[in-house]
N, C-alpha and C positions, 0 to 999 in steps of 0.2 A: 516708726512702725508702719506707717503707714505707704512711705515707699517701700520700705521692703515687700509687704504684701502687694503693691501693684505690680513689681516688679515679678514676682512670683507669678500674679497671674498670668502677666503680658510673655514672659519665658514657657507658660504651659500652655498659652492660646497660640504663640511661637509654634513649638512643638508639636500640638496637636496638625496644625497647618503643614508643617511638614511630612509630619506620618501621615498623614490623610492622600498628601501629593503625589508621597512615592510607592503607596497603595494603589490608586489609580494611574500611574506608568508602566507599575509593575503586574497589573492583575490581567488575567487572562483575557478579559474584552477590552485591553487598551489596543489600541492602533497598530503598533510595532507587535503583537502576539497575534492580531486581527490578520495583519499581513501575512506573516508567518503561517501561518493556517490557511491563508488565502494558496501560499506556493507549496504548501503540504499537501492540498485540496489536488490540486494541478499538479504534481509530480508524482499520487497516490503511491504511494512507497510498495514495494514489492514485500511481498510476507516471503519471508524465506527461511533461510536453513533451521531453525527457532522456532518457528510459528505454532507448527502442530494445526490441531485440528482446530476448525472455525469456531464457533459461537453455535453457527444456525449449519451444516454443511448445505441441506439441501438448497438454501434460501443462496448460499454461496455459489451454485453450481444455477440454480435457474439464473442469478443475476450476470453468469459469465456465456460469452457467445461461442465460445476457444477451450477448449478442457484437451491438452494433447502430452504425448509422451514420445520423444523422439530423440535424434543425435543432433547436434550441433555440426551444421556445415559451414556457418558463412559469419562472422562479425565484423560488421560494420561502423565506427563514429559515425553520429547522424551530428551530419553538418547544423552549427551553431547552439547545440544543447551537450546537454552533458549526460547524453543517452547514446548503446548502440542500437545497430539493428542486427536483430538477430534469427538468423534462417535457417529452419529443422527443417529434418529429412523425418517424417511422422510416423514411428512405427505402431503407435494405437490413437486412436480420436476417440475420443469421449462422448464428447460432444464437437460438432456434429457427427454424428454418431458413424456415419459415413463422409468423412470429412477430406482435404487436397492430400494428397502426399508429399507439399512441401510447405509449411508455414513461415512467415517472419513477421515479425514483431519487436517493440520499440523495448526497450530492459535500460531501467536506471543505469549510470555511470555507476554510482556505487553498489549496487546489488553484488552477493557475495557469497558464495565465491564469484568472480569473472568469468563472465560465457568466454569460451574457449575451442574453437574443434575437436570435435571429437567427444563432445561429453554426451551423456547420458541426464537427461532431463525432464523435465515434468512441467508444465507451463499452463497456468490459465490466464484469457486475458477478457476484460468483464464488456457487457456489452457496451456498445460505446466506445470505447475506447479502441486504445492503439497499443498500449504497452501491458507489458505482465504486469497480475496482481499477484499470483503465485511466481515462484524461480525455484524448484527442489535441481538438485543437484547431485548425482552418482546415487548409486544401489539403492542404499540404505535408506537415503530422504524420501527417495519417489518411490519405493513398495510401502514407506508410512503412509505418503500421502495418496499413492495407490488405493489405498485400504480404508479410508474416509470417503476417496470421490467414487469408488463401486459398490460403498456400503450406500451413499447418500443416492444415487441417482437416479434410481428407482422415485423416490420421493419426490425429487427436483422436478418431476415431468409434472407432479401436479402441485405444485411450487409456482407462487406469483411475485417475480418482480416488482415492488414497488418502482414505481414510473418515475422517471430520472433519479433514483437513487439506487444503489446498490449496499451491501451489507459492510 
């Protein structure tokens, strides 16, 4: 009896040790999920076709330096990432309000649909940065999101950035 009871315990202190292991490999502030966040951080993914409307908009529009609506002229591979670059002919600026009439900016490899010539697009890109945080794509996405950034930015002017972070 009394091996068996040892054994029992020594197989549930076993066990427990293990679940315990692959809790901490597996949980969200392990190392490998830490990293992962690290190159999510760094890559800030693009909101796109899906996204709809922000959380905060105005907080969104102060924290972006780029708010523009134009055609796609130019895409470019940007040597060694897995980004293009991508250069609008600017038919409205948002912000700056009186802004270039040609933009370019860095867009995920996978953003989606694929910047293309010729498209019709909507782009924000946040201050700081290089690449879009926004990507609308043809009519329909960018009169949505049309319709969220001339509702919001009004507000955005008196809208504060939190310093080095963005929404």
């Amino acid at each position: 009896m009394r091996i068996a009871l040892g054994s029992l315990a020594s197989a549930a202190a076993f066990a427990l040790v293990v679940g315990f292991g692959w809790m901490v490999t597996h949980s969200p502030g392990s190392a490998d999920s830490g990293a992962r966040a690290t190159s999510d951080a760094k890559s800030a993914p693009v909101r796109g076709a899906d996204s709809g409307r922000p959380a905060d908009p105005a907080l969104e529009l102060a924290c972006s330096r780029l708010v523009v609506e134009g055609t796609v002229t130019r895409v470019e591979p940007e040597q060694g990432t897995a980004r293009n670059r991508v250069t609008l002919t600017v038919t409205h600026s948002y912000k700056p309000t009186h802004g270039p009439a040609e933009v370019s900016f860095l867009l995920d490899g996978g953003a989606r649909p694929a910047p293309r010539t010729g498209q019709h697009v909507l782009v924000t890109v946040r201050t700081g940065q290089q690449h879009a945080s926004l990507w609308a794509v043809g009519d329909p996405r960018v009169a949505a999101d049309r319709a969220w950034i001339t509702e919001a930015l009004p507000d955005s002017l008196h809208t504060t950035c939190p310093s080095g972070e963005a929404p």
